[in-house]
Every structure is written in structure tokens, then in C-alpha cells.
C-alpha positions as CSV (number, residue, x, y, z in Angstrom):
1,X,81.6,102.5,114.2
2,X,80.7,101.4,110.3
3,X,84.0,99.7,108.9
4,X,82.0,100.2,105.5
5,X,82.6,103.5,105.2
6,X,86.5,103.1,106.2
7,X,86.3,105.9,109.1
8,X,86.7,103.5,111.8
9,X,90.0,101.7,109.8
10,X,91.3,105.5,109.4
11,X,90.6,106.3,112.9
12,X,92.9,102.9,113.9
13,X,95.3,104.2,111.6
14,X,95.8,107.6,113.0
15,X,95.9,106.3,116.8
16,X,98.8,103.2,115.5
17,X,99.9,103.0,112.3
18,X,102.7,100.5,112.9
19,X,99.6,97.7,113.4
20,X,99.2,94.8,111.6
21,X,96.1,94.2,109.3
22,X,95.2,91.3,111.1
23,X,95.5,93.1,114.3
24,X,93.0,95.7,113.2
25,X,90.9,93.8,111.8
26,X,90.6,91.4,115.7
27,X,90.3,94.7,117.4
28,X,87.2,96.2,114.4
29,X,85.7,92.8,114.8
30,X,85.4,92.3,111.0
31,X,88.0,90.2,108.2
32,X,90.7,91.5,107.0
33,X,89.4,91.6,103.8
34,X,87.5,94.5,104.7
35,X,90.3,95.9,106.3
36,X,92.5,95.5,103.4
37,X,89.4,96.8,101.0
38,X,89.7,100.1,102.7
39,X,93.5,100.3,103.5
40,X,93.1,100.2,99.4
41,X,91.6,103.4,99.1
42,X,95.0,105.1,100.7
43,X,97.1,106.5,97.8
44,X,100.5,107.9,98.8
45,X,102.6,110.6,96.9
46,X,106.5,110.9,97.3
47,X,108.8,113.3,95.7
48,X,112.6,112.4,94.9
49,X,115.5,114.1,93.2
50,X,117.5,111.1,90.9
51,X,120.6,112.0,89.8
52,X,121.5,111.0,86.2
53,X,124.0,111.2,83.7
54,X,122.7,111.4,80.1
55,X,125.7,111.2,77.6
56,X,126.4,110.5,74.5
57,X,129.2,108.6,74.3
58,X,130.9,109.1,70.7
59,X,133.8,107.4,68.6
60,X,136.7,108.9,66.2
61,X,139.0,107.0,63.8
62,X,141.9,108.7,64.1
63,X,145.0,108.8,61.2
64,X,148.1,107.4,63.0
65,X,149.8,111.0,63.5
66,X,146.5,112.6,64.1
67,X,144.6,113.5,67.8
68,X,141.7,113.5,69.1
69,X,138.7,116.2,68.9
70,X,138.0,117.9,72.3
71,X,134.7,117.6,73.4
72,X,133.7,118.8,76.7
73,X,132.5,117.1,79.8
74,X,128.8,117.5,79.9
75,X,127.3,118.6,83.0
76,X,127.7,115.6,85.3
77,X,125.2,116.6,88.1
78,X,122.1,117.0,86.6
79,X,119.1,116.2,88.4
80,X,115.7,115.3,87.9
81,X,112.6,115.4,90.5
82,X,110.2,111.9,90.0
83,X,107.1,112.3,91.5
84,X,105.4,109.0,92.3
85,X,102.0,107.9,93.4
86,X,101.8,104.3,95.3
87,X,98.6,102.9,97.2
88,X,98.3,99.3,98.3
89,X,98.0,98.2,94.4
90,X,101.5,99.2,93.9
91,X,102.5,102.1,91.8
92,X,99.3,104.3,90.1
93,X,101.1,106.9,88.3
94,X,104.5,108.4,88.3
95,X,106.1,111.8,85.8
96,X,109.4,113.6,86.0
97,X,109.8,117.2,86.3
98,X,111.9,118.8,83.6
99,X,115.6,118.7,84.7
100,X,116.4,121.2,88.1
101,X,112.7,122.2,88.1
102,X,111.2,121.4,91.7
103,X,107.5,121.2,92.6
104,X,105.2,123.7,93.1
105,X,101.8,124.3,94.3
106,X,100.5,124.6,91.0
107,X,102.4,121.7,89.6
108,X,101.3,119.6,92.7
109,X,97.4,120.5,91.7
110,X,98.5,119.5,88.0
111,X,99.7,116.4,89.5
112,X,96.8,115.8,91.4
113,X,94.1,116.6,88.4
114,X,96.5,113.5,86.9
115,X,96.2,111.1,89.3
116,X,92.7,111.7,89.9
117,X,92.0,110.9,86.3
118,X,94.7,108.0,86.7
119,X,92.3,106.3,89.1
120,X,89.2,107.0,87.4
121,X,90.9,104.3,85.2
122,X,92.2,101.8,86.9
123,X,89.5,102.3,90.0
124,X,86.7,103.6,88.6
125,X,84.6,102.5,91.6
126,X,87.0,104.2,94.6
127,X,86.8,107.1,92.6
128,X,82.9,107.5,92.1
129,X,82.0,106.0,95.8
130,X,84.1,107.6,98.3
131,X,87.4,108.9,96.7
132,X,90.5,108.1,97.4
133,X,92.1,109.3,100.6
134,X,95.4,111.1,100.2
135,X,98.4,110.6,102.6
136,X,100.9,113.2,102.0
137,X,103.2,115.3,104.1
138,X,103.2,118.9,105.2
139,X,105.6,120.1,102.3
140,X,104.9,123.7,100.9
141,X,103.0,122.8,98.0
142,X,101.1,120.0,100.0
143,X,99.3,122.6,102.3
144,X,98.7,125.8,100.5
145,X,95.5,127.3,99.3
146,X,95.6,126.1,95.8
147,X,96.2,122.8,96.6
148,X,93.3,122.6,99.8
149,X,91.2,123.9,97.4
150,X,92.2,121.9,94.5
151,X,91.3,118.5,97.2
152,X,87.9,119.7,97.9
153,X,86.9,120.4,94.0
154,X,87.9,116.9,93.5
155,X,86.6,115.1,96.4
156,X,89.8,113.9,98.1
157,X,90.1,113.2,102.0
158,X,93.2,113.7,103.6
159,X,95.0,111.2,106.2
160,X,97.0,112.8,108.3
161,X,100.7,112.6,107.9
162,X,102.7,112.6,111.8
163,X,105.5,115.2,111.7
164,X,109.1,114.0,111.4
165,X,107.7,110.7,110.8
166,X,110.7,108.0,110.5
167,X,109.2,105.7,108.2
168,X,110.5,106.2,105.0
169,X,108.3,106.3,101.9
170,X,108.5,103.3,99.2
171,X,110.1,105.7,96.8
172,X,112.6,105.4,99.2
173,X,112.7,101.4,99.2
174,X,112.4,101.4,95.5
175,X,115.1,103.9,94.7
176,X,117.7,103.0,97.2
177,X,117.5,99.3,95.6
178,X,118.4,100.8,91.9
């Protein structure tokens, strides 16, 4: 197999992806450089609802005899869904959804058409060479027409993503830490 063209680190992947780069790269026969040079080209996408409380908190000066406005209790459990891309870099791009919207297929290809350009950035040459290879689960929006189709226009390669996998994403380790 060519390790050049990263098929044969994706196929080591997909049969163990709890291995070590160093134990790829022994069982490939290359460095690890290469290994990591094409573990690179993996961009991850994770969605999470964050709950926040946004008020304002306001003052009075009050006379001695007199009392206090009323002003309601805002809403205390809003939400908001943050959608965040990660490769090996760290985090490419990240947007929030407008407050108790959730994703949909045509939002995910919005989001996609973003990150795509997002790259073209930061990575010019992943993007023009290859593309990057997407890792994302089997969620709705992940797997429907649109968004199969919306892959192919731009040139995207899919990894795929085992089925009640355990591992948790790094949204996961970065949210739980805040």
C-alpha cells in the first residue's frame, strides 16, 4: 500500500483506532511523521447544546420608605447548540446556532460550505491535493441526501464513524472542563 496517498493509514484506522501513532507507523514501515502528516488531514465535527444564562443584572436607588421595581426572572434555561470542527491542529472553526434552533441537513451543508472555505485558509494545500477526510457520525443531518451530495460537490472523503462508539468527542473534553 502507498502511505502517500493516506489510504493505507485510513485502512489502519478503520481495523484499530485505539493504536498509537508510533505503532502504525512500525506496522506501515514508514515515520511517524508521515503518519502524523496524514492523521492531519482528519477533521472532526461535534455538536453540543450549552446552557447559558444571559442577564442583565440591574441596580435601583431606592428612597428610604420606597420598594423595589418588579422585574421578572428571565428565562433561566435557554440553550444554545455550538457546532465545532477540530482536526489534529486543534480547533478549525466553530458557530452557534441561534438560541433552541437545532441542526439540520441544510444547516449542516451550510456548515460544511464554511469549513471547507475555513481550510482553504488555513490549509490551502490539504484542500487542493486530496481534501480533507471528514469523520462524523450517523446523525440525521450527517447522512441524508443533501448532505451526501453536498460531500461529493466539494470533494470530501468520509471515515467511517463505528456505531455507539464510547469515545467521547473533544467537544466533550473541552466542555466538561468549563
Amino acid at each position: 500500500m502507498k502511505v502517500e496517498d493516506g489510504h493505507a493509514v485510513l485502512t489502519i484506522v478503520e481495523q484499530n483506532s485505539r493504536q498509537s501513532v508510533r505503532e502504525m507507523s512500525q506496522a506501515l514501515g514508514v515515520s511517524t511523521a508521515t503518519v502524523s502528516s496524514n492523521l492531519q488531514k482528519i477533521v472532526t465535527c461535534d455538536e453540543k447544546w450549552i446552557n447559558y444564562d444571559n442577564r442583565k443584572r440591574t441596580g435601583q436607588w431606592l428612597d428610604r420608605d420606597g420598594s423595589s421595581k418588579y422585574f421578572p426572572k428571565p428565562k433561566l434555561h435557554q440553550q444554545k447548540m455550538v457546532i465545532v470542527w477540530w482536526s489534529a491542529i486543534g480547533v478549525i472553526h466553530h458557530s452557534f446556532l441561534e438560541a433552541n434552533q437545532s441542526i439540520t441537513a441544510e444547516v449542516y451543508c451550510n456548515q460544511l460550505a464554511e469549513i471547507h472555505a475555513h481550510l482553504q485558509k488555513m490549509i490551502s494545500a490539504l484542500v487542493n491535493r486530496c481534501g480533507p477526510i471528514l469523520l462524523h457520525n450517523k446523525a440525521k443531518p450527517h447522512v441524508t441526501r443533501m448532505t451526501l451530495q453536498k460531500l461529493t460537490d466539494l470533494g470530501n472523503e468520509t471515515l467511517p464513524h463505528p456505531p455507539y462508539s464510547p469515545d467521547l468527542s473533544p467537544a466533550d473534553y473541552t466542555f466538561l472542563s468549563i
